[in-house]
C-alpha positions in Angstrom: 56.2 65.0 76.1 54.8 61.7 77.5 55.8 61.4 81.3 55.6 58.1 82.5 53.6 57.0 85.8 52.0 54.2 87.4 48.4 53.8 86.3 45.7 54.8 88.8 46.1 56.6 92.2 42.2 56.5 93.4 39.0 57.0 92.0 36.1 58.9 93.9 32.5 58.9 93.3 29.4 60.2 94.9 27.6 58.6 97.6 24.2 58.6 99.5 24.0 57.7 102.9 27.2 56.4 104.4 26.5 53.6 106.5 25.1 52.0 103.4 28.5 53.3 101.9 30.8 51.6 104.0 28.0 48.2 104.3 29.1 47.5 100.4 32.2 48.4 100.2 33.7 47.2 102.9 31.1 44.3 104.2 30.5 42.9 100.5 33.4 44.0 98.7 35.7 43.5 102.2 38.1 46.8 101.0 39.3 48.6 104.1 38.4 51.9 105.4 41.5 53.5 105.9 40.6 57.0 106.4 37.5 58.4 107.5 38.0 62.8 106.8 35.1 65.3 105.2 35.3 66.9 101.8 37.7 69.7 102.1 35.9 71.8 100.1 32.8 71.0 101.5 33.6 69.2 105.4 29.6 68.8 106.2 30.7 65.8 104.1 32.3 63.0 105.0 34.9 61.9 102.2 35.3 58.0 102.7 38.4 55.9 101.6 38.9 52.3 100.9 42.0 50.6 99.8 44.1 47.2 100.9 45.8 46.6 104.5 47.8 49.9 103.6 45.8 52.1 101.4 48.3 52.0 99.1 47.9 54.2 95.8 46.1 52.2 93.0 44.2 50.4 95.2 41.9 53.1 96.8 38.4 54.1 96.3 37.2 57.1 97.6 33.2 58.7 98.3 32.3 62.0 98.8 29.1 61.3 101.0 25.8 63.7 100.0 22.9 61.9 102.0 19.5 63.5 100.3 21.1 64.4 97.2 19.5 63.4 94.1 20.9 60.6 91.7 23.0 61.3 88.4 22.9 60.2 85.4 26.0 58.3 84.0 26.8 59.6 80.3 29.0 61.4 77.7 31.8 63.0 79.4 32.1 60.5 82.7 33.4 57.5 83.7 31.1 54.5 82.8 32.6 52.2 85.7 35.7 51.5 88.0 36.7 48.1 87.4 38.3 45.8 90.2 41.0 43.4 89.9 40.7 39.5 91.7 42.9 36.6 90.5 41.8 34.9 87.7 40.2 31.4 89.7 38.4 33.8 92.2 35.3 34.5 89.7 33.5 31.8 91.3 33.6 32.9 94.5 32.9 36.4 93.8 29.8 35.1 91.6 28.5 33.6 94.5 29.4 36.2 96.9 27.2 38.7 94.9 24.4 36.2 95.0 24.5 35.7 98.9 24.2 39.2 99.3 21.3 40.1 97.0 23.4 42.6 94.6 22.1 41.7 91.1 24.9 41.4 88.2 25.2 40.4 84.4 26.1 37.7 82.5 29.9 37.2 83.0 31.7 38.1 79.9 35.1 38.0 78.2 36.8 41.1 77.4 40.6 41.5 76.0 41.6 38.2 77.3 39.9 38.7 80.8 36.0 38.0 82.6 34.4 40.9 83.4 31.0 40.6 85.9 29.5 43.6 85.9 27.0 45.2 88.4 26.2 48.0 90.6 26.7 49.8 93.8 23.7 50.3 95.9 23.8 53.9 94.3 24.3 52.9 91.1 27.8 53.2 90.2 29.1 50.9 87.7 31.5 48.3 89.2 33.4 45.9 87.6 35.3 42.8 88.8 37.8 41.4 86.8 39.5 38.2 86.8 42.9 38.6 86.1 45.6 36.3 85.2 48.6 36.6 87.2 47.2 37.8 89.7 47.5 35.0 92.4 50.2 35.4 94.4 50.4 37.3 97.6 47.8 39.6 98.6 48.0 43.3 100.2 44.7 42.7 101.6 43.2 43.5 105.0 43.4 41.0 107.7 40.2 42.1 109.2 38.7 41.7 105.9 35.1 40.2 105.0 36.7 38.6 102.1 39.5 35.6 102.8 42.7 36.5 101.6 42.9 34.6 98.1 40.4 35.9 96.5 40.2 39.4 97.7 40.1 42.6 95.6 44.0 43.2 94.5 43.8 46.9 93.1 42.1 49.2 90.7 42.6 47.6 87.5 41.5 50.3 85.2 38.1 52.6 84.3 36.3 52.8 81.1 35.3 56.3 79.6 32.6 57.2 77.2 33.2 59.7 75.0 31.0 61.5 72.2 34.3 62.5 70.1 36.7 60.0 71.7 40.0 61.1 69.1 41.2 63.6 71.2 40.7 61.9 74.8 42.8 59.5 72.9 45.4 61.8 71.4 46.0 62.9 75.4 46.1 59.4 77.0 49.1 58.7 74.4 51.0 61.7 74.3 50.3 63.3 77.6 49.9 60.9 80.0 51.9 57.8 78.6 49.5 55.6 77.6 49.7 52.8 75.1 47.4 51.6 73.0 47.0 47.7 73.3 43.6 46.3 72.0 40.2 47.8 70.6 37.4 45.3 70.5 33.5 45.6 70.2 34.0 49.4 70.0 36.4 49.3 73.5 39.5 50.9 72.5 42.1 50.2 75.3 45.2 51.9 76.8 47.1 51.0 79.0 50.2 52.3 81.0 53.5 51.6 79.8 54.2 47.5 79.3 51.2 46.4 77.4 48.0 44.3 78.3 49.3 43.4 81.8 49.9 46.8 83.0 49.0 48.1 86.4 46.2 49.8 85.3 44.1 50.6 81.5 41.9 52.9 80.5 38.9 52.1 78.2 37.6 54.7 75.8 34.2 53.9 74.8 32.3 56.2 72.2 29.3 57.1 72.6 28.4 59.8 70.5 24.9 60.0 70.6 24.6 59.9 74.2 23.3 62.7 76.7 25.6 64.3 78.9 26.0 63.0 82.4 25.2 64.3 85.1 27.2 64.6 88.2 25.5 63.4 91.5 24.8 60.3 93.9 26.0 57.2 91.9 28.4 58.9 89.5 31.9 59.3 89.1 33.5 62.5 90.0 37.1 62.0 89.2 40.0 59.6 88.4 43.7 60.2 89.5 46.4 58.6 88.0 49.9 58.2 90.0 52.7 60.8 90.3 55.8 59.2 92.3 57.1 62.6 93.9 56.3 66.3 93.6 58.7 67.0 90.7 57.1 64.9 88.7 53.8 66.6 89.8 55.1 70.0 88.9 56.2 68.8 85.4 53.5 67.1 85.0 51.6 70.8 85.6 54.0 72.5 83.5 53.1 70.5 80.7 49.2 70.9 81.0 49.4 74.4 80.3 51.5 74.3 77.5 48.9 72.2 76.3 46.1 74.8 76.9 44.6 72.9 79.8 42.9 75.1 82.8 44.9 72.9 85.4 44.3 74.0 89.2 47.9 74.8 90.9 49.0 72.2 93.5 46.3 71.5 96.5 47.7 69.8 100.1 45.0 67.0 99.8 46.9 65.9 103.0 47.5 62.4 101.8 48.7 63.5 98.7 49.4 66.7 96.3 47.0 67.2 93.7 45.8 69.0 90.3 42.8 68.8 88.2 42.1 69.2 84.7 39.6 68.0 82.3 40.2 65.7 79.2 38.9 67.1 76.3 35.6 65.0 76.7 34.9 66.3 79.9 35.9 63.8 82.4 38.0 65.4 85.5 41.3 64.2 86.0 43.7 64.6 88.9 47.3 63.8 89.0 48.3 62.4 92.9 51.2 61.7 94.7 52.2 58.6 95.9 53.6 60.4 99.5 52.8 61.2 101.7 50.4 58.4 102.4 47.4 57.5 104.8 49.7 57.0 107.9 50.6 60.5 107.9 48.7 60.9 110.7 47.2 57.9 112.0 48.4 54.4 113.1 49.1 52.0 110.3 47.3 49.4 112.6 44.6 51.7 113.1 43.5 53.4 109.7 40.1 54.5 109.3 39.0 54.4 112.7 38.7 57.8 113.6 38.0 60.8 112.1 40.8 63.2 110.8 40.8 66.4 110.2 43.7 68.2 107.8 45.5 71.1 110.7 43.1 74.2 109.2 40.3 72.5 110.1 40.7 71.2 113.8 39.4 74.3 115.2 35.9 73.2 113.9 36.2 69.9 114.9 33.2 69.3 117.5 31.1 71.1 114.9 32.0 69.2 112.2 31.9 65.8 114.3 28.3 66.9 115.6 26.9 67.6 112.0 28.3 63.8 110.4 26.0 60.9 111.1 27.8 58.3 112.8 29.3 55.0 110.6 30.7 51.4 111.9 32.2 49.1 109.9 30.0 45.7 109.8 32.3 43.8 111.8 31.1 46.2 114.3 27.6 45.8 114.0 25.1 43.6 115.4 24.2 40.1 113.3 
């Protein structure tokens, strides 16, 4: 059973110090904070997300925050980068946007038909921006954004995973989780959800089978979730990972979304989100991000919590 979705919900990494967080991603790369919680399985942590005006799904990036943590190593079993979408005439401007604000990339390169500049977070996660064609029409993006409206970030285009044995990470992709195979170049083998090349998101398998596992911490990847439009699909989506053997977790309240987790037989975690119930559950459209939510089991710790989490402004907020 293949059950089709929509590409991508989110994908969440591991940070280091949050101010320097929110500096990059939503000074340089001018994404919105739209909601600023704590890990709920860990809330001494902030859990940071970014997205467009609405946080819709697809378009967010999320951080679990671990100031003092040590870095990781990106390797065999993880996600080698989270790849942005701009329009396809905004390279320029991103090149030069990079360059103003000291953030060292690579030589822009082609890639199934698209350029690809490459470069790093200040924690050293593999980012990617990709130009795009098509993309140049109306943008979702933030009107308080550092980045003018044409040439901003559109979505989460795909993510690229390396694999020692990549076969069966590919067997999954296709028959599991709808995937289509549309292009393999340079030893890149790339699916894509349902539609071919122009898809809303891909997902890259690169094999890498003499490389050392990877080691989750500041500056890695710690999951990718793909889109499930309602609950039902969720649940069949579940019903079907067992019969496959998977360990899937049963649903989790993630507040903004329902959730399960599995891991693809190389290793990387993935999580299956709904698209409701959104960011504005419980907070202002107008006003996303600005203060700090707590889901309803943990409001009773509240001024702890609040006390224990270093304090964050957006750079629009800051002093120049």
């Amino acid at each position: 059973m293949a059950i089709k979705f929509a590409g991508a919900h989110h994908v969440t990494a591991i940070a280091g110090d949050p101010q320097q967080n929110v500096d990059f991603y939503a000074g340089v790369l001018g994404l919105r904070l739209v909601k600023k919680t704590v890990n709920f399985d860990d809330p001494g942590s902030y859990h940071l997300y970014y997205g467009d005006a609405g946080g819709n799904p697809g378009t967010i990036m999320t951080f679990f925050s671990w100031p003092g943590a040590p870095r990781g190593r990106s390797g065999a079993g993880q996600i080698g980068a989270t790849s942005f979408a701009v329009p396809e005439d905004s390279l320029g401007y991103w090149t030069q946007r990079l360059v103003e604000h000291g953030v060292r990339f690579g030589t822009p390169t082609r890639r199934f038909d698209e350029t690809v500049l490459a470069f790093e977070d200040p924690d050293g996660l593999g980012i990617e921006i990709v130009a795009r064609p098509g993309l140049n029409g109306a943008s979702s993006s933030w009107a308080g954004s550092t980045v003018p409206e044409e040439h901003a970030i559109r979505k989460i285009s795909g993510v690229t995973l390396l694999e020692v044995a990549p076969d069966r990470t590919e067997e999954l992709l296709t028959s599991f989780l709808g995937f289509e195979k549309v292009g393999e170049e340079d030893g890149r083998v790339r699916y894509a959800t349902a539609g071919g090349e122009n898809a809303e998101s891909f997902a890259d398998v690169v094999g890498v089978p003499d490389a050392a596992r990877g080691q989750t911490a500041v500056g890695t990847t710690h999951h990718v979730a793909w889109r499930a439009p309602d609950d039902e699909t969720e649940e069949s989506w579940r019903g079907e990972a067992e019969a496959r053997g998977l360990d899937v977790t049963p649903v989790l309240d993630r507040q903004y979304f329902h959730s399960i987790y599995f891991r693809e037989p190389g290793g990387v975690l993935f999580e299956i989100a709904t698209d409701p119930p959104g960011f504005a559950v419980d907070e202002d459209p107008n006003h996303l991000g600005e203060n700090l939510k707590l889901p309803p089991w943990l409001e009773r710790h509240r001024d702890k919590i609040a006390a224990d989490l270093p304090p964050i402004r957006l750079p629009q907020e800051k002093a120049l």
